[in-house]
TIPA-649003 format. One record per residue (C-alpha): x, y, z; residue in three letters. Coordinates in steps of 0.05 Angstrom, whole numbers, plus 32768, in hexadecimal, padded with zeros to 4 digits. Each point is the difference from the previous one (the first is absolute). Layout:
N
XYZALA/...
This chain:
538
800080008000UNK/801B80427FE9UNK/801A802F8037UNK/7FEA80497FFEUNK/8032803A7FF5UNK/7FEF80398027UNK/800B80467FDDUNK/7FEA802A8047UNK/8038802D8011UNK/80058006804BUNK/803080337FFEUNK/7FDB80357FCEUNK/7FDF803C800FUNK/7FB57FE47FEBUNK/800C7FC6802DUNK/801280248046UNK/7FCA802C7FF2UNK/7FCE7FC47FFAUNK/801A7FE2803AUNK/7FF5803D8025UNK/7FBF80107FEAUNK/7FE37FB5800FUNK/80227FFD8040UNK/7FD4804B8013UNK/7FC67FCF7FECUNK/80157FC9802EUNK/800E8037803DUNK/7FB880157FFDUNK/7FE37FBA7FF3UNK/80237FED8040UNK/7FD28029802AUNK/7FCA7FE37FE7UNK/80187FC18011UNK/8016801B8049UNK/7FB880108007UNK/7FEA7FBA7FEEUNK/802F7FE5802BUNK/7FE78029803DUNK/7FC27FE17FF4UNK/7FCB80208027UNK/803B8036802BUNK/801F80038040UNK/7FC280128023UNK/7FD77FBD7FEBUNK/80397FD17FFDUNK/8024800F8048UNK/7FB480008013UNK/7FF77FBB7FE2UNK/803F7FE88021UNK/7FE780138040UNK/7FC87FD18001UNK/803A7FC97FF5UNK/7FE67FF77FAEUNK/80337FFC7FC8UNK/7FFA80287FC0UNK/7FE97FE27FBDUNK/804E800B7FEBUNK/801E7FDC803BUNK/7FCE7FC88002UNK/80107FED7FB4UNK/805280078011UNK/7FF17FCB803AUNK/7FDF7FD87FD4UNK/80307FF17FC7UNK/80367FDB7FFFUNK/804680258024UNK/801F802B7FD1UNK/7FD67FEF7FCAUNK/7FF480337FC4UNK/7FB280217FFDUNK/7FEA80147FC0UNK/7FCB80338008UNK/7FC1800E7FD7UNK/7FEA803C7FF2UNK/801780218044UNK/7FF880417FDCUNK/7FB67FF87FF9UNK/7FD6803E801DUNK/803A803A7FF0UNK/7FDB80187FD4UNK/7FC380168026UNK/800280418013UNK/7FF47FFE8053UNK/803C7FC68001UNK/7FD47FE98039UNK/80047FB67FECUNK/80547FF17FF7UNK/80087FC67FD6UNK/7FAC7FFA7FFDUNK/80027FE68043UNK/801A7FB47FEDUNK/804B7FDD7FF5UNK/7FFA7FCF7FC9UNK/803F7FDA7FE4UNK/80257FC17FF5UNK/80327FD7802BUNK/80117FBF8020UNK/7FDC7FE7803FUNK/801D7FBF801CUNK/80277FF87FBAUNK/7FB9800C7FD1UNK/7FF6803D7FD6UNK/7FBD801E801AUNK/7FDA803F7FF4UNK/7FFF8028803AUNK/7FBD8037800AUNK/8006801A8048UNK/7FD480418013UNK/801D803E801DUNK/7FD880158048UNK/802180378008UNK/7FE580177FC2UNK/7FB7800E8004UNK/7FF37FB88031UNK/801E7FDD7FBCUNK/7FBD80137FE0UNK/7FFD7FF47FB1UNK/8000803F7FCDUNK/7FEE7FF47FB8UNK/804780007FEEUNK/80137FD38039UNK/7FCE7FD17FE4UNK/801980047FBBUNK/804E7FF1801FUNK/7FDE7FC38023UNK/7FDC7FE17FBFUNK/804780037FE0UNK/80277FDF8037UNK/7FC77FCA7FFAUNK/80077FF57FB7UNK/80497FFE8001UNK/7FF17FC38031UNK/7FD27FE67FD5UNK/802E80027FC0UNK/80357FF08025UNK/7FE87FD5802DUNK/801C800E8042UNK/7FDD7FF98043UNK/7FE180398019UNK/800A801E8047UNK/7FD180388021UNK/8011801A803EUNK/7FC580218012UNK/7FE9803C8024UNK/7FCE802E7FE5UNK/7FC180297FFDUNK/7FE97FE57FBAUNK/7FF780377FD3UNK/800B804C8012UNK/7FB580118008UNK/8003804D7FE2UNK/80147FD47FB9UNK/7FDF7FC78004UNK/7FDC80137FBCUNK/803880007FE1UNK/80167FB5801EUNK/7FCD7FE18008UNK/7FF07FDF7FCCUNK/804C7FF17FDEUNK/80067FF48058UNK/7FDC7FB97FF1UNK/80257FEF7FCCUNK/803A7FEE8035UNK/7FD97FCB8015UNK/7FE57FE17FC7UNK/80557FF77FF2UNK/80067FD4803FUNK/7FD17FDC7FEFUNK/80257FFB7FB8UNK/803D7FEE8025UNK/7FE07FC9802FUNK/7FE07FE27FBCUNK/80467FFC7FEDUNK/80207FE78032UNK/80288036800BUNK/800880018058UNK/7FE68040801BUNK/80108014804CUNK/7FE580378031UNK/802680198039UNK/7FD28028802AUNK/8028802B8028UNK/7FC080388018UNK/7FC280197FEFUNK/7FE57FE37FBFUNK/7FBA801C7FF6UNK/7FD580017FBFUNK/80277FF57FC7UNK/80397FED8029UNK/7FE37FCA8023UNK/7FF37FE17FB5UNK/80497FEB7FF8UNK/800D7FD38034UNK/7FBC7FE97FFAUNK/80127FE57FB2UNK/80427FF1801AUNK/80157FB77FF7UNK/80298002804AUNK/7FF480378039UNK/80288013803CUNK/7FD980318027UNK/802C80278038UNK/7FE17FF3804EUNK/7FEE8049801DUNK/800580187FC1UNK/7FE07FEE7FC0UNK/7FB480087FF5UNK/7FD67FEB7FCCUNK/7FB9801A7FECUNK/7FD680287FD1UNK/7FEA803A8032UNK/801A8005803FUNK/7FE9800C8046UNK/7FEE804B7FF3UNK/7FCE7FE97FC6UNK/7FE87FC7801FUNK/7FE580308034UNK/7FEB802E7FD3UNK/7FD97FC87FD8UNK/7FE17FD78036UNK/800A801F803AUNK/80317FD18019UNK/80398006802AUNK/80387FD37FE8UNK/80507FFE800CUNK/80377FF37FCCUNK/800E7FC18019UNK/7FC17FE27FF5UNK/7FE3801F7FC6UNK/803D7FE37FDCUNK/80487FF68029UNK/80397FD77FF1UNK/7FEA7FD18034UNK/7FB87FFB7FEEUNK/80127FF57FB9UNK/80337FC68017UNK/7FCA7FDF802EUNK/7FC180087FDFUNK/7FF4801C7FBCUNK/803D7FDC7FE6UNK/801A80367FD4UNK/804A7FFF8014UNK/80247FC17FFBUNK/80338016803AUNK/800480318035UNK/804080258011UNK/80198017803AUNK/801780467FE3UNK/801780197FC6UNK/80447FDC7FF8UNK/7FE97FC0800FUNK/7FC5800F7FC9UNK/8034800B7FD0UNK/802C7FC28018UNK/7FC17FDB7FECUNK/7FFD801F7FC4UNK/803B7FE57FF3UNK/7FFD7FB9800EUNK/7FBC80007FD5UNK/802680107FC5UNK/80377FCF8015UNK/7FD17FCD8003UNK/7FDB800E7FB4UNK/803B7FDD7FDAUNK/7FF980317FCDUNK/803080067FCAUNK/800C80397FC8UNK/7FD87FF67FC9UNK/802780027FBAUNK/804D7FF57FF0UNK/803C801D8025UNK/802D80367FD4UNK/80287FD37FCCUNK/803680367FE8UNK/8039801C8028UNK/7FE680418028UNK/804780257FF3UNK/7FFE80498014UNK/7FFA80307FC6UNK/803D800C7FDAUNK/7FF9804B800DUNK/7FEF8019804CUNK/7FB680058019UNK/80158045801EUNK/800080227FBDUNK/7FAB7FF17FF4UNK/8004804E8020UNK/801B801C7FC9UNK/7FDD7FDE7FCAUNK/7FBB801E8001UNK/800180437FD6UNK/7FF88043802EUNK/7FD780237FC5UNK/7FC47FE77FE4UNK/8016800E7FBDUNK/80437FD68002UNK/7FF77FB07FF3UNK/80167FC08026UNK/80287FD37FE1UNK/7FE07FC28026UNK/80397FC97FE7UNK/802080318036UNK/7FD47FE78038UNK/80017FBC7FE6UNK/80497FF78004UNK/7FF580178048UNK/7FCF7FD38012UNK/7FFC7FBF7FDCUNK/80337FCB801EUNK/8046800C7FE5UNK/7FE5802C7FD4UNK/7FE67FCD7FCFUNK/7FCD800D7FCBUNK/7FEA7FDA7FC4UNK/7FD980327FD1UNK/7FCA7FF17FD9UNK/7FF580297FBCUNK/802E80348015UNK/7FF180247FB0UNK/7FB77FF48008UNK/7FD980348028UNK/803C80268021UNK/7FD4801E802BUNK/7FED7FC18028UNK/80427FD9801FUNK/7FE77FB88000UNK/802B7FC7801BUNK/80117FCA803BUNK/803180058034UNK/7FFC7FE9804AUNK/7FF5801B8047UNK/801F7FDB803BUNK/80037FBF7FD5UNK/7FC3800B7FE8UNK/7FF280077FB5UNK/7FD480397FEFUNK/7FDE801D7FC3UNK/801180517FF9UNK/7FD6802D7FDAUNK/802080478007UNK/7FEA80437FE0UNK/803880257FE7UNK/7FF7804B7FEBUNK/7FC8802E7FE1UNK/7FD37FD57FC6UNK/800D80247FC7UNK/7FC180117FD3UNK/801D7FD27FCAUNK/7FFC7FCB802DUNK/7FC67FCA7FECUNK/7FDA7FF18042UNK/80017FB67FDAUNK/804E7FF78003UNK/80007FFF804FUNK/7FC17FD9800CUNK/80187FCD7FD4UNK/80447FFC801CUNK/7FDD7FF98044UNK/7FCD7FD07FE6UNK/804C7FD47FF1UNK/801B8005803DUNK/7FC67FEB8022UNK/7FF97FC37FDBUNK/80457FEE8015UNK/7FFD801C804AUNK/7FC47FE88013UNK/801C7FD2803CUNK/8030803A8018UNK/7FFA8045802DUNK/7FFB803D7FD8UNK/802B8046800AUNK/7FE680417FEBUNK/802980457FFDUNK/7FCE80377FFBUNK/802F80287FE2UNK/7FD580267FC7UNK/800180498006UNK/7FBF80227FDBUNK/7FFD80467FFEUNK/7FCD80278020UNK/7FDA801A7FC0UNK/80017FB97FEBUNK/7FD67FDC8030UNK/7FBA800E7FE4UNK/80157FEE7FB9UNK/801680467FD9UNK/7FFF7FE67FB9UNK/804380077FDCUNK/80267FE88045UNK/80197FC58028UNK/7FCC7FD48017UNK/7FD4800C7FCEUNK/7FFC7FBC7FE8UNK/7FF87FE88046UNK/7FCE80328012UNK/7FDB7FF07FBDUNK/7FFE7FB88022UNK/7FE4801A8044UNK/7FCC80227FE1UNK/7FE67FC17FEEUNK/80027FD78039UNK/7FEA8033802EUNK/7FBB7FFF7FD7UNK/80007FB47FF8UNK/800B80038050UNK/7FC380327FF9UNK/7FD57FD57FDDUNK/80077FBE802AUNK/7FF6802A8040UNK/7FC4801D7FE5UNK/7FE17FBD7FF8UNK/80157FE3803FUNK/7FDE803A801EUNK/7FC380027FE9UNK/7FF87FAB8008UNK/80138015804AUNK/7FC28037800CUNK/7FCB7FD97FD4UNK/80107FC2802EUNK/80028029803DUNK/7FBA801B7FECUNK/7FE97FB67FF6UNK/80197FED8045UNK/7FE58039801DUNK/7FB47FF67FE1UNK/7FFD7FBA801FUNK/8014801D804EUNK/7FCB80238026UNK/8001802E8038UNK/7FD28031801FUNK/7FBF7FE47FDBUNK/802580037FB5UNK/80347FEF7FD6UNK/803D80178017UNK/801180227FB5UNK/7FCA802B801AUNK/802780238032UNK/8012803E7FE9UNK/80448006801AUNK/800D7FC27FDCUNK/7FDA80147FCAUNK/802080467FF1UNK/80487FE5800EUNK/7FFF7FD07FC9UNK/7FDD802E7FD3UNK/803C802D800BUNK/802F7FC17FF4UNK/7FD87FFB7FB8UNK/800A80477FF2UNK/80417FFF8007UNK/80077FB97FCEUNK/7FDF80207FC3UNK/802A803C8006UNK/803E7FD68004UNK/7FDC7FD47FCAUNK/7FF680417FD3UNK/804780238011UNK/80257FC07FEEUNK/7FD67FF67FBBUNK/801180447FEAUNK/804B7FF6800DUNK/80017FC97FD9UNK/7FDA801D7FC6UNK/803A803C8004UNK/80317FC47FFFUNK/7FEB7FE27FC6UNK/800480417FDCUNK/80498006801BUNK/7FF580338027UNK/803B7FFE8043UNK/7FCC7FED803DUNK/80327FF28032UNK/7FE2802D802DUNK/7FB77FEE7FF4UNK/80117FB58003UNK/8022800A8045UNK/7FC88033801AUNK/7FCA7FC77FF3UNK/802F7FC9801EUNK/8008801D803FUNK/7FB2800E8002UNK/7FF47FBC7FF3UNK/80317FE4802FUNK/7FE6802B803EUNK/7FAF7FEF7FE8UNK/801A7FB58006UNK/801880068044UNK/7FBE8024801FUNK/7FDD7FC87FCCUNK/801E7FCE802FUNK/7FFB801F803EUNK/7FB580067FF7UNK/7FF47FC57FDEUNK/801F7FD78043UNK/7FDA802C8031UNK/7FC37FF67FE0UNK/800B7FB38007UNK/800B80028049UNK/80547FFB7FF0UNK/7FFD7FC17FEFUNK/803E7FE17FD6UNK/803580118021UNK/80177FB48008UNK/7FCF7FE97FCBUNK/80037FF77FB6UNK/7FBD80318000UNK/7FF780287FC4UNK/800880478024UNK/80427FE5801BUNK/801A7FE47FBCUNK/7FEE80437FDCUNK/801E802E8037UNK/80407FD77FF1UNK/7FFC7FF07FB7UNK/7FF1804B7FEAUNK/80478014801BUNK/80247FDA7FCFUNK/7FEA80247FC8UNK/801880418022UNK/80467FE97FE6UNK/7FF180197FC4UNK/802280427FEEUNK/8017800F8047UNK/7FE980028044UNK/7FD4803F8024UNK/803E8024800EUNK/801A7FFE7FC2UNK/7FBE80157FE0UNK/7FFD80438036UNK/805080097FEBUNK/7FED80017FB8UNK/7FBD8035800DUNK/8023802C8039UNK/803E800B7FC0UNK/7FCC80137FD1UNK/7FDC8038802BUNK/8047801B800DUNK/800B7FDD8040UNK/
């Protein structure tokens, strides 16, 4: 396999100042990750101490192996919200080896909002859960949480129950799933170590119910303590839910443990089968490969040769499609497929030459991990499409998909709200059909406003499409008005059952995930808003 030749000089002018510049970007990335680390501050966590608890942090250190590496999952998650009240969204998820296995870790924060769930916290969970699945590595929750953080729960609760319906998924494939309940697990918390496979509940500690005391009085009139509404002990001696009860918080996780020790499991797939040498050219120098300005290229066989092991790359139609580096190489012994942009797509550039390379390459790397370099660099009046440009191909291409994406949601929408109607005609309340209601009534009369005029908007960009008219714009307008009619489409549509499908293969539930897919189409939301805020000047 051929070994790359670096042409990065380390010594030049362009090169310290890229260095500099990315390691400016690194400085202030490092106090967001000083915040995450700090979890919920001083205050909560010496507070949290004090009542003899550990931190989410400490609790997953104790629980891997001694000195063994933790690779981290989205621990960013949550910067981006502007009141930074939820560090990290509240939850550690990553990899690492308990008792010698590979396992996902998802451990909630306390000190961080009683390790209740966000909408992006929920979203970081679902991933760490389908990395298990794909993967399939045990799965180990320690647990202590309010469920979902009430002032959003419109915007969780729904993709919220999703989490669930993936244990199940993993239990179906007998993938092990384990709950260490180190506190309070109520609502939505209290789900995961009751779909857990194996529970260690924490004596003094851990409690498991719906509603606690407070509601229960408020409810029934009932006065009721922690303990027995739903303790570690009562759990252990009557309901059954957890398997074994701890004496505190390290002997929880020595359980922990020896569960895992005692699963036999064994990584799925081969071991690496090259030599993992280190990169002919030093790892160090990645901070002075990415460009400083936006108008300057990468050269990405640059990175490669930085990256790959000992530097090794065997390219694939190097002449064909220069844009797109194509090829195989290996990581840590492992043999990987890399698909790499390299530089601005020049108009001349038929959109056909790299998706058929790609199409190639897949064919022959379909068993193998796949590298990406985002490295393209698309000028600013380029990104809605300005005839004549870069990208115009592309966006030419986007245009299309984005009103095919249009069309199917349209569909699924209405087949949603004339089935929800049905339903709702058959269910009585108050001396009437319940589609009488005129709450009900007026909100999905709003829902089916809202349809034809996505229906109408979409048909008329298409009929300025066919003319050749550009309709970048008008295609990604109707998109995202589709996409955010799908989501209150769903919403409703699962309300108005009684929120049912959550675990089950109902209809409402297969629609509220199915009509996601076809949001892949020609970007996501935020690229849609990115591409609408540059065209009103923004």
């Amino acid at each position: 396999m051929t070994v790359l030749r670096s042409h990065l000089d380390p010594g030049s002018d362009t090169y310290v100042a890229d260095r500099a510049a990315m390691l400016d970007a690194l400085g202030a990335l490092d106090t967001v990750v000083d915040t995450v680390l700090a979890a919920g501050g001083t205050q909560y966590v010496d507070r949290h101490h004090e009542r003899g608890r550990l931190t989410a942090r400490e609790r997953v250190d104790l629980l891997l192996d001694p000195d063994a590496p933790f690779l981290e999952v989205a621990a960013l998650a949550g910067a981006h919200e502007p009141d930074r009240t939820t560090p990290g969204a509240g939850l550690i998820c990553g990899i690492g080896p308990v008792s010698g296995v590979d396992c996902v870790l998802v451990a909630n924060e306390p000190t961080v909002k009683g390790g209740s769930l966000t909408p992006i916290g929920v979203t970081k969970q679902l991933r760490a859960l389908e990395i298990a699945e794909r993967n399939r590595l045990p799965v180990i929750a320690l647990v202590e949480s309010g469920g979902a953080d009430l002032p959003r729960q419109a915007d969780l609760f729904v993709p919220g129950g999703r989490t669930f319906r993936e244990m199940t998924r993993l239990s179906a494939a007998g993938i092990p799933t384990i709950s260490l309940v180190f506190g309070s697990s109520t609502a939505g918390g209290a789900y995961m170590p009751g779909m857990s496979e194996y529970t260690v509940f924490v004596r003094g500690q851990a409690t498991v119910y719906l509603g606690g005391p407070p509601l229960v009085k408020m409810a029934i009139n009932e006065d009721v303590d922690d303990e027995t509404l739903g303790g570690a002990e009562m759990h252990a001696r009557e309901s059954g839910l957890a398997d074994h009860l701890a004496a505190d918080e390290h002997d929880a996780l020595r359980i922990g443990r020896q569960i895992v020790a005692d699963l036999g499991w064994t990584r799925a797939g081969p071991g690496p089968t090259l030599p993992p040498d280190e990169p002919v050219y030093p790892a160090e120098e990645l901070l002075g490969c990415a460009a400083s300005d936006a108008k300057r290229s990468v050269e990405v066989r640059d990175v490669l040769a930085r990256v790959l092991d000992g530097s090794r790359f065997d390219e694939f139609k190097p002449l064909y499609g220069t844009t797109l580096v194509c090829g195989w190489g290996s990581l840590g012994g492992h043999p990987v497929g890399v698909l790499a942009n390299n530089g601005i797509v020049p108009t001349s550039t038929p959109g056909v030459t790299v998706s058929r390379k790609l199409d190639k390459l897949g064919n022959r790397c379909s068993d193998t991990a796949e590298l990406a370099f985002n490295g393209v660099r698309v000028p600013v009046t380029n990104t809605i499409g300005t005839l004549g440009r870069g990208f115009s191909q592309q966006m030419a291409q986007f245009q299309n998909e984005r009103m095919v994406a249009c069309y199917g949601r349209v569909g699924a929408c209405e087949r949603a709200l004339d089935r929800t109607v049905a339903y709702l005609r058959g269910r009585t309340a108050f001396g009437g059909p319940l589609v009488r209601q005129q709450y009900l009534t007026y909100t999905l009369a709003e829902l089916y406003a809202r349809l034809d005029m996505c229906r109408h908007y979409n048909y008329a960009c298409a009929e300025a499409f066919m003319r050749g008219e550009d309709t970048t714009y008008f295609a990604t307008v109707a998109k995202l008005a589709i996409g955010r009619l799908c989501e209150d489409v769903a919403r409703t549509c699962l309300q108005y059952h009684g929120g049912i499908g959550y675990m089950e293969e109902t209809w409402t539930a297969r629609f509220l995930r199915d009509m996601r897919v076809t949001s892949i189409g020609g970007g996501a939301d935020e690229v849609m808003l990115q591409v609408i805020a540059k065209r009103h000047g923004m």
